[in-house]
PDB file with SEQRES, HELIX, SHEET and CRYST1 records, atoms N, CA, C and O in Angstrom:
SEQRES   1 A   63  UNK UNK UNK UNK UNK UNK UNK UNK UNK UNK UNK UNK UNK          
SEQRES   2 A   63  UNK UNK UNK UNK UNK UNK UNK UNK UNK UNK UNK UNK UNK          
SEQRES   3 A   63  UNK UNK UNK UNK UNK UNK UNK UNK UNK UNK UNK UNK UNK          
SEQRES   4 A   63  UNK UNK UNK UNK UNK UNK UNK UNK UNK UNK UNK UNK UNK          
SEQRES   5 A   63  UNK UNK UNK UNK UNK UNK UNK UNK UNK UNK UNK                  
SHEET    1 AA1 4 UNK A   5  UNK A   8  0                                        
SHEET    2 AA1 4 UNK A  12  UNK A  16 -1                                        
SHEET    3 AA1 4 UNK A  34  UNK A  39 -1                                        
SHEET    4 AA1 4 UNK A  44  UNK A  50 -1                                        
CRYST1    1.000    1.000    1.000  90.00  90.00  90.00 P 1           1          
ATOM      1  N   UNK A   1       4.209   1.119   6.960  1.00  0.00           N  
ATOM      2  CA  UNK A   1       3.157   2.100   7.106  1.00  0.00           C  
ATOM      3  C   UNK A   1       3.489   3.298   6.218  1.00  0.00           C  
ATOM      4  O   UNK A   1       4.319   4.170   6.475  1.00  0.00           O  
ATOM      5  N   UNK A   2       2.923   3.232   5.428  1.00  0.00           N  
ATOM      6  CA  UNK A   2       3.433   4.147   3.857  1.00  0.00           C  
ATOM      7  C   UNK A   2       2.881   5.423   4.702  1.00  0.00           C  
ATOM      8  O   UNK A   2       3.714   6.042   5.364  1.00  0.00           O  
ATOM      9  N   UNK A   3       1.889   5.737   4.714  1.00  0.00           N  
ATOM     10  CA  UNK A   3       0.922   7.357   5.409  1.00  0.00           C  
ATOM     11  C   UNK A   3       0.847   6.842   6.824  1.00  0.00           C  
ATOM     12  O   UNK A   3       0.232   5.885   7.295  1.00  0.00           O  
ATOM     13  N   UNK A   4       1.695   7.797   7.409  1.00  0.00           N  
ATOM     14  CA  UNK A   4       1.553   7.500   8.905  1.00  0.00           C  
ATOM     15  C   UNK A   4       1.663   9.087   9.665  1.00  0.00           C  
ATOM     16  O   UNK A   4       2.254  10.053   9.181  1.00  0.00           O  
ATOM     17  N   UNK A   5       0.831   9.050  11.146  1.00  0.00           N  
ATOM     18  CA  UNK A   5       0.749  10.109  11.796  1.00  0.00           C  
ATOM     19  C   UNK A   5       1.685  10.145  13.073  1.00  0.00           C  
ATOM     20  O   UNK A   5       1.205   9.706  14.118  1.00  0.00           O  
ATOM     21  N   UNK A   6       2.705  10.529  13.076  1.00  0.00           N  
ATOM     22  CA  UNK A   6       3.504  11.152  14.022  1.00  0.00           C  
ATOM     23  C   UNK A   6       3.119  12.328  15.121  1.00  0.00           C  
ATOM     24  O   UNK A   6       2.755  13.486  14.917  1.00  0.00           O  
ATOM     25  N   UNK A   7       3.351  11.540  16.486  1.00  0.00           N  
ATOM     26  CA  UNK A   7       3.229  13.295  17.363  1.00  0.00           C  
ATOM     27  C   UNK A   7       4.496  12.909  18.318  1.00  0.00           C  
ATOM     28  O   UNK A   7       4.911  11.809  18.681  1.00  0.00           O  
ATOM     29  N   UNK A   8       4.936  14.184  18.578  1.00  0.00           N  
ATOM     30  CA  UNK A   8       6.270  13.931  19.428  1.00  0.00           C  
ATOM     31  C   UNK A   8       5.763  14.915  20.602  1.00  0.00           C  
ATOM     32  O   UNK A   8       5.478  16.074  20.301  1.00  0.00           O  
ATOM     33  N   UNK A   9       5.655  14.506  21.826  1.00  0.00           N  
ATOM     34  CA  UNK A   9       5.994  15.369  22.973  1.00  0.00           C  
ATOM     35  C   UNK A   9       6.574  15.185  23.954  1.00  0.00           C  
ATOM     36  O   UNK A   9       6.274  14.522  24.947  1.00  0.00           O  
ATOM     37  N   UNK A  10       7.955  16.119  23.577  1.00  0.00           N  
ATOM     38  CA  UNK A  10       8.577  16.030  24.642  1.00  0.00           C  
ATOM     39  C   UNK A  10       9.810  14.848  24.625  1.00  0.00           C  
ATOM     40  O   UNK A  10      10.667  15.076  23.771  1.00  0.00           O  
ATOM     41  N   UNK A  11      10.010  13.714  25.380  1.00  0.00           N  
ATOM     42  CA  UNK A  11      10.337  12.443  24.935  1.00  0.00           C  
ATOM     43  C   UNK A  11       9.782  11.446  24.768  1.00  0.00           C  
ATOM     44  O   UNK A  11      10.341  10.356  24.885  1.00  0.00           O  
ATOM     45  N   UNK A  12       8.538  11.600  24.451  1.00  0.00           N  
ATOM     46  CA  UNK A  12       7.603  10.400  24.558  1.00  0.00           C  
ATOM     47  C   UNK A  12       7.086  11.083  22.376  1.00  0.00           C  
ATOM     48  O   UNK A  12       7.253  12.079  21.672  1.00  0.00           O  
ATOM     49  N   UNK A  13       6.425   9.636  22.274  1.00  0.00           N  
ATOM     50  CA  UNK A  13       5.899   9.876  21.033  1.00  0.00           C  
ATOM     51  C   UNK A  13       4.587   8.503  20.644  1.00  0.00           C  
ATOM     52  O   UNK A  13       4.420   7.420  21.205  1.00  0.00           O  
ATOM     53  N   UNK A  14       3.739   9.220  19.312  1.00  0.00           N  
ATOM     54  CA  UNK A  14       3.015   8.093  19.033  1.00  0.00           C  
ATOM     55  C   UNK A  14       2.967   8.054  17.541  1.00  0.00           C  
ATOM     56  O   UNK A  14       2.797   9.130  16.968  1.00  0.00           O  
ATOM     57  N   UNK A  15       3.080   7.094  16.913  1.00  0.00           N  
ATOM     58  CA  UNK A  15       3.324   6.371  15.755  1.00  0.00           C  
ATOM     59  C   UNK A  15       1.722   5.579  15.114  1.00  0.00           C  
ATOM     60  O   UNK A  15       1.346   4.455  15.446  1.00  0.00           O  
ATOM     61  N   UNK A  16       0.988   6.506  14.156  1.00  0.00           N  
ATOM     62  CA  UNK A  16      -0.082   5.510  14.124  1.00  0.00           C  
ATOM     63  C   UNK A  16      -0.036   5.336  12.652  1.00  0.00           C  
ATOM     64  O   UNK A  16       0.713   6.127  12.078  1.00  0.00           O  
ATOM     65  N   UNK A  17      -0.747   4.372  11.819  1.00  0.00           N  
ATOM     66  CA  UNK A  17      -0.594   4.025  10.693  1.00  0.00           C  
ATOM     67  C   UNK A  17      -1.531   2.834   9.724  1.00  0.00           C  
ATOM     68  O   UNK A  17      -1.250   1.681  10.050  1.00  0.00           O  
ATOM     69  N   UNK A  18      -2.243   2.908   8.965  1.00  0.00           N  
ATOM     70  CA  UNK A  18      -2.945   1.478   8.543  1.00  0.00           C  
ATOM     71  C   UNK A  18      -1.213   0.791   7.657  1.00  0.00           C  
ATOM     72  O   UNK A  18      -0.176   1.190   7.126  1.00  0.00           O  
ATOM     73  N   UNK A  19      -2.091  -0.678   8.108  1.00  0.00           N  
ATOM     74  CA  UNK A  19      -1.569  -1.240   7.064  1.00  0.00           C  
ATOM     75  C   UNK A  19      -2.045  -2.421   6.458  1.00  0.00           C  
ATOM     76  O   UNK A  19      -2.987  -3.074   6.907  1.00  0.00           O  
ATOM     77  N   UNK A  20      -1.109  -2.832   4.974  1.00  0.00           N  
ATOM     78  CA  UNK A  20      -1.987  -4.094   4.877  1.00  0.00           C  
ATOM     79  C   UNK A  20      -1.038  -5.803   5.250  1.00  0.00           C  
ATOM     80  O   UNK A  20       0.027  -5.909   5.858  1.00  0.00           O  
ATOM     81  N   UNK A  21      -1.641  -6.613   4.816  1.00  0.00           N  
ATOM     82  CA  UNK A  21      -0.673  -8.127   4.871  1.00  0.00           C  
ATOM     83  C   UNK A  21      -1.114  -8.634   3.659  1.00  0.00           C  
ATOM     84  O   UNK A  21      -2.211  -8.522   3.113  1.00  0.00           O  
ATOM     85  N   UNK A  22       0.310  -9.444   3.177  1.00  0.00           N  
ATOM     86  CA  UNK A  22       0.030 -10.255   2.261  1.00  0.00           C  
ATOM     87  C   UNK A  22       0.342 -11.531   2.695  1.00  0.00           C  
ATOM     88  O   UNK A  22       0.776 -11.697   3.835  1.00  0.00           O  
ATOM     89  N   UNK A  23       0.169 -12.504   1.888  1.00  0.00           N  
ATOM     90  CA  UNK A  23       0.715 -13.852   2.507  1.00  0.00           C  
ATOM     91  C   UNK A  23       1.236 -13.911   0.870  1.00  0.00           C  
ATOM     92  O   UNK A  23       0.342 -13.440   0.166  1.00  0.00           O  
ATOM     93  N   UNK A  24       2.319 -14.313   0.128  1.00  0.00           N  
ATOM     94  CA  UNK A  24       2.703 -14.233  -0.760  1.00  0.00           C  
ATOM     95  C   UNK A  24       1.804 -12.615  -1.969  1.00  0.00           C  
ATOM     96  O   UNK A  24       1.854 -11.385  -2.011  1.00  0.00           O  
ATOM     97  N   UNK A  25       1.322 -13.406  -2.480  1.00  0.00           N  
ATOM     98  CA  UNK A  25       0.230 -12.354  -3.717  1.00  0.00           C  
ATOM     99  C   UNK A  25      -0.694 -12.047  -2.506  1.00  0.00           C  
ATOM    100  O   UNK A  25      -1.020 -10.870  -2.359  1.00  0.00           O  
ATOM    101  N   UNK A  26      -1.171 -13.008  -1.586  1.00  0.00           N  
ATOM    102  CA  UNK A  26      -2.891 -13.335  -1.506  1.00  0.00           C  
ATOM    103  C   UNK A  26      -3.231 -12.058  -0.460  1.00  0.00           C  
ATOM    104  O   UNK A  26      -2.534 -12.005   0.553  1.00  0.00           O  
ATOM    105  N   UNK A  27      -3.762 -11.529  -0.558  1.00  0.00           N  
ATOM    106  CA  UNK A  27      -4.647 -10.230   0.985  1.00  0.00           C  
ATOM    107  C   UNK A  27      -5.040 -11.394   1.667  1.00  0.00           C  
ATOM    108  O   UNK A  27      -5.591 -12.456   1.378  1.00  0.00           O  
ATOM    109  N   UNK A  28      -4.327 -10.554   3.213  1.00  0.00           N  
ATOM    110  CA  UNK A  28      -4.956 -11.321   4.103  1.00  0.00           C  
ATOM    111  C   UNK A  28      -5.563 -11.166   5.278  1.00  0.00           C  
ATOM    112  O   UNK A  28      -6.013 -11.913   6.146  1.00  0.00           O  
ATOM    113  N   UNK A  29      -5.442  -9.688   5.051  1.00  0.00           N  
ATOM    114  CA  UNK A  29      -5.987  -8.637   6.072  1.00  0.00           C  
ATOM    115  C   UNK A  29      -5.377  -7.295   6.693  1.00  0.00           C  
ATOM    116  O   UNK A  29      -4.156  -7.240   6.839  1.00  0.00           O  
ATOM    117  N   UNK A  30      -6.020  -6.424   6.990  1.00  0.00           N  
ATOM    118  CA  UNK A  30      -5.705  -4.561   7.345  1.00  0.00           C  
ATOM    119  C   UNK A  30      -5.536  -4.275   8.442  1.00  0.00           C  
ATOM    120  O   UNK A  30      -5.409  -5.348   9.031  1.00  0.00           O  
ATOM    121  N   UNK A  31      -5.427  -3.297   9.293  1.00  0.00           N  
ATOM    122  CA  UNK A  31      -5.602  -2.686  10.366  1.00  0.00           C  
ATOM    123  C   UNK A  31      -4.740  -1.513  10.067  1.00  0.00           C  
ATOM    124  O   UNK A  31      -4.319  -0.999   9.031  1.00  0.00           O  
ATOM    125  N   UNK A  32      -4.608  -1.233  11.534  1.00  0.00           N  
ATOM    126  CA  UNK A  32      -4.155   0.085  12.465  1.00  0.00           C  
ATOM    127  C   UNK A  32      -2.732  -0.364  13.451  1.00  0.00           C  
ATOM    128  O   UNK A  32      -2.574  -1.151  14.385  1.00  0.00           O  
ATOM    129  N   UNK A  33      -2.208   0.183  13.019  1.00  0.00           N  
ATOM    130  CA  UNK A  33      -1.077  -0.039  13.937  1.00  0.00           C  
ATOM    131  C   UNK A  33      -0.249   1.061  15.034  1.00  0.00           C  
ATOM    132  O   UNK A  33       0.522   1.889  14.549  1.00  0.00           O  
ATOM    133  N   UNK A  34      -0.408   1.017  16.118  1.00  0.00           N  
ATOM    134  CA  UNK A  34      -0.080   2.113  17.277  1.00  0.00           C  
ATOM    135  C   UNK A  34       1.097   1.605  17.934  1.00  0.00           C  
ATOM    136  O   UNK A  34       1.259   0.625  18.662  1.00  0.00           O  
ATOM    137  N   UNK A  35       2.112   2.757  17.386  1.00  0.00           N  
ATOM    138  CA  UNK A  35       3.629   2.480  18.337  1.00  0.00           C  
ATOM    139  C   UNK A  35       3.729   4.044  19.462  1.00  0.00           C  
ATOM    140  O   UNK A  35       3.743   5.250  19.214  1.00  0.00           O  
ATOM    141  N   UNK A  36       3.777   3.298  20.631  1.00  0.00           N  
ATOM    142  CA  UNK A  36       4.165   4.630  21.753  1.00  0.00           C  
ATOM    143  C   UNK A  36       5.766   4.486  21.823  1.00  0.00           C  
ATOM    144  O   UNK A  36       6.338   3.423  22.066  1.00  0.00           O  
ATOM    145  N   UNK A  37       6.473   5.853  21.545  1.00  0.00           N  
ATOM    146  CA  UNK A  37       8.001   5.054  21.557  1.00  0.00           C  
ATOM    147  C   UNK A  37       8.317   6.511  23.177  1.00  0.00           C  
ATOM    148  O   UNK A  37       7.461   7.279  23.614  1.00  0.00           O  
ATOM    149  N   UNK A  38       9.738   6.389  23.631  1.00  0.00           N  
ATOM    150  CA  UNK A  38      10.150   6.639  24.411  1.00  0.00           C  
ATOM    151  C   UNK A  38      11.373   7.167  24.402  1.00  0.00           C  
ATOM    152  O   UNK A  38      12.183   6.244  24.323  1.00  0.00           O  
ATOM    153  N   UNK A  39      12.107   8.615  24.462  1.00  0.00           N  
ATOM    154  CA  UNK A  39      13.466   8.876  23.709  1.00  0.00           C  
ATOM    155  C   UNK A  39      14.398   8.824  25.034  1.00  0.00           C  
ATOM    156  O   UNK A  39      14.253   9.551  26.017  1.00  0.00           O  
ATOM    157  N   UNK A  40      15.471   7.730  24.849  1.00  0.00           N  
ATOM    158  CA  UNK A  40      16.134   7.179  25.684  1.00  0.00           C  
ATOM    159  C   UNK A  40      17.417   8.122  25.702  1.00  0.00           C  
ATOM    160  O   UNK A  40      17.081   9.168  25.147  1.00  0.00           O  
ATOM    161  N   UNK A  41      18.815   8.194  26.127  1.00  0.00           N  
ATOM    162  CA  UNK A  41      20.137   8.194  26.085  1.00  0.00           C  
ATOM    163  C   UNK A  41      20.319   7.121  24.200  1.00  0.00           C  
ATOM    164  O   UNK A  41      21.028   7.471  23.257  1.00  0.00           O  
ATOM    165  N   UNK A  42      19.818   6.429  24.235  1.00  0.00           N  
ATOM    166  CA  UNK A  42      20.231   5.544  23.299  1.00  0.00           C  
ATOM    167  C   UNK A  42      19.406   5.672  22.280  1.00  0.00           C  
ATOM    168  O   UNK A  42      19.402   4.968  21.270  1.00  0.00           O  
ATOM    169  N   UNK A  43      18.439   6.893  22.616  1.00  0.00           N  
ATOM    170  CA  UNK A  43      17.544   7.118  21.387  1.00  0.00           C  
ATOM    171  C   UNK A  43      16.158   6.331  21.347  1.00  0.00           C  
ATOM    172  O   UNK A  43      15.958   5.435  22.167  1.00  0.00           O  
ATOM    173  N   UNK A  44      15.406   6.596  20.595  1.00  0.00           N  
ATOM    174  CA  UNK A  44      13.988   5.878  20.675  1.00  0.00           C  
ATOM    175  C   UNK A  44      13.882   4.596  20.728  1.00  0.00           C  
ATOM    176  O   UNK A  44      14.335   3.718  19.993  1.00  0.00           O  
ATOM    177  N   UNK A  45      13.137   4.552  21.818  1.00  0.00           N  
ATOM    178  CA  UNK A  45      12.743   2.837  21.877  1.00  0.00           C  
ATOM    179  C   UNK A  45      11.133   2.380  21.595  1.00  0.00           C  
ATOM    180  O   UNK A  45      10.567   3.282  22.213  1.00  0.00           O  
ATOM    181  N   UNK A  46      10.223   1.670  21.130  1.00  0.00           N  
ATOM    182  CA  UNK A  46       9.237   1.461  21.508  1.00  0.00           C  
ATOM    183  C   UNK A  46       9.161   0.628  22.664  1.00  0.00           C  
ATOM    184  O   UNK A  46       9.701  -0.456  22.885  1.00  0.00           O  
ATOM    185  N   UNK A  47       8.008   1.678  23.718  1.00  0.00           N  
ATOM    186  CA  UNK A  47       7.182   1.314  24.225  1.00  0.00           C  
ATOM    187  C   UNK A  47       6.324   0.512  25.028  1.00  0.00           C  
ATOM    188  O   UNK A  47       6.157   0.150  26.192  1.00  0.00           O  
ATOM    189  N   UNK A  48       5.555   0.321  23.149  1.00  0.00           N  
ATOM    190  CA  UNK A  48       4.216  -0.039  23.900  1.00  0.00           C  
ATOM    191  C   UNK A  48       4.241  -0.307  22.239  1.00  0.00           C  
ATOM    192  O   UNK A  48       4.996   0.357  21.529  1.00  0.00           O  
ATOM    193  N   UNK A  49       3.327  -1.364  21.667  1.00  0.00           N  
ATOM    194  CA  UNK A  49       2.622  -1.467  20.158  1.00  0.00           C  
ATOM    195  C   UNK A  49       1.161  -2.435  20.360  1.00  0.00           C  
ATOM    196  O   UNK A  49       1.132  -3.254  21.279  1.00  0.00           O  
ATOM    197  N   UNK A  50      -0.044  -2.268  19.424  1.00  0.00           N  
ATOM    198  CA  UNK A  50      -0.547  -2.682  19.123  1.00  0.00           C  
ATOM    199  C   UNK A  50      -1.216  -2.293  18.145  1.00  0.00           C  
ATOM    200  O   UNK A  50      -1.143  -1.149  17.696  1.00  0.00           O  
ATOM    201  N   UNK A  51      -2.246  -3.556  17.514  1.00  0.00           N  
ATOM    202  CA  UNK A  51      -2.571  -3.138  16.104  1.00  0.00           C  
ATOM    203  C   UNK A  51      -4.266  -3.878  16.381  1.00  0.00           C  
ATOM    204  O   UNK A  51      -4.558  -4.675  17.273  1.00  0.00           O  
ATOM    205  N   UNK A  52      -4.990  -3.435  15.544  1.00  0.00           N  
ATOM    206  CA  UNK A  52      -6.222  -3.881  14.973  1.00  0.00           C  
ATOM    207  C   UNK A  52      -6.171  -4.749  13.844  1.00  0.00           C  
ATOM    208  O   UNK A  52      -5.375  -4.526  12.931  1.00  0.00           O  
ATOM    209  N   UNK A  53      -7.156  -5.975  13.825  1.00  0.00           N  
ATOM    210  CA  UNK A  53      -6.918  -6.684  12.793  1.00  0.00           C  
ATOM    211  C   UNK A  53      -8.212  -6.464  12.182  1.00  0.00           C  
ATOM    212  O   UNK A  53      -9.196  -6.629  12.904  1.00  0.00           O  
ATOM    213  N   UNK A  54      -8.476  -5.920  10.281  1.00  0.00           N  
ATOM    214  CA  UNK A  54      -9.927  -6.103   9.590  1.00  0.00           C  
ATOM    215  C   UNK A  54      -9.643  -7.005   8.392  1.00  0.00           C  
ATOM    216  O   UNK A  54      -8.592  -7.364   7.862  1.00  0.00           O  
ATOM    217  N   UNK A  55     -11.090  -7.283   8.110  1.00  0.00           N  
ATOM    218  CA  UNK A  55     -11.020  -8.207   7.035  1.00  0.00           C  
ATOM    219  C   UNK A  55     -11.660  -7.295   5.797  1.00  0.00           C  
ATOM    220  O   UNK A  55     -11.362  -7.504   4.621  1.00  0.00           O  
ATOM    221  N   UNK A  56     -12.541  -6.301   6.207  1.00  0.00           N  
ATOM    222  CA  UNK A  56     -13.049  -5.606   5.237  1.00  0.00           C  
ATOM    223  C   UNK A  56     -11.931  -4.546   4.734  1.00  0.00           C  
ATOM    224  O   UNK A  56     -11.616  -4.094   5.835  1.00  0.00           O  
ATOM    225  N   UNK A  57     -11.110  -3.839   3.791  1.00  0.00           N  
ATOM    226  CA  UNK A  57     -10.275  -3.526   4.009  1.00  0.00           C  
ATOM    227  C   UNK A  57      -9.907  -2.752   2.194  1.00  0.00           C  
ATOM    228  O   UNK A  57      -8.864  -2.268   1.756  1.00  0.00           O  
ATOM    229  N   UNK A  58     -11.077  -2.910   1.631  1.00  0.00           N  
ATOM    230  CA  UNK A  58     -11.418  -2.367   0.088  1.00  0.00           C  
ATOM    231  C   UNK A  58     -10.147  -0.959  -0.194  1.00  0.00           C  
ATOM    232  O   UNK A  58      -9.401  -0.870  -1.169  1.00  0.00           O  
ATOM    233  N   UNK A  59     -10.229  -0.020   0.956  1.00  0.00           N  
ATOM    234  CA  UNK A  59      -9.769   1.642   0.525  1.00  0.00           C  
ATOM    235  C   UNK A  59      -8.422   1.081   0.700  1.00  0.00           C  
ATOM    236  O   UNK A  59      -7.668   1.453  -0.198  1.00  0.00           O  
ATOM    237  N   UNK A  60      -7.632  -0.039   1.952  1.00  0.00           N  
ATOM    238  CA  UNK A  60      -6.264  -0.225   1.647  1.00  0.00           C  
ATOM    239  C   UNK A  60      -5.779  -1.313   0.742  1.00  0.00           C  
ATOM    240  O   UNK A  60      -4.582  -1.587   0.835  1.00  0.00           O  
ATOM    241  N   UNK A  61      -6.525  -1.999  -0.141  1.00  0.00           N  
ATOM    242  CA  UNK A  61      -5.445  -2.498  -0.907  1.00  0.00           C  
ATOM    243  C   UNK A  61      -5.238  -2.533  -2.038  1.00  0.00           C  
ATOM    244  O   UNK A  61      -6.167  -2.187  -2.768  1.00  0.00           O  
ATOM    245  N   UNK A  62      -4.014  -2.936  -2.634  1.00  0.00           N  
ATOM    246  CA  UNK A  62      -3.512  -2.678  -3.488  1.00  0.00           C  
ATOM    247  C   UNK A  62      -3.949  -2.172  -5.165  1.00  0.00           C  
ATOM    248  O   UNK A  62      -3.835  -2.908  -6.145  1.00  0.00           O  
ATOM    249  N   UNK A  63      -4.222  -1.413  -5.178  1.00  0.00           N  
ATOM    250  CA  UNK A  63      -4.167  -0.520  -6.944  1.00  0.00           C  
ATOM    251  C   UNK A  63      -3.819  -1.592  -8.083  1.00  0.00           C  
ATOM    252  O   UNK A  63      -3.736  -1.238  -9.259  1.00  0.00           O  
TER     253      UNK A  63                                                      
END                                                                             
């Protein structure tokens, strides 16, 4: 997740981010990806994750 939005409160946090997939060269689809993490004794753990899957996906890929 190259551009991603961070919020921390407290010991809790959320992690959001597009991204893309390749399957070798080929696009194979985008989304959103949401990590809730949790700051332990042992330091951050995730959570909780899930992601959105798109097929339309033109603004994220590759240049």
């Amino acid at each position: 997740m190259p551009d991603k939005d961070v919020r921390v409160m407290g010991d809790m946090a959320v992690v959001t981010g597009r991204y893309t997939f390749y399957v070798g060269e080929k696009f194979s689809h985008c989304g959103t990806n949401t990590f809730n993490l949790v700051r332990t004794d042992a330091g951050w753990r995730i959570a909780n994750a899930a992601s959105t899957l798109e097929f339309q996906c033109e603004r994220d890929l590759k240049k």
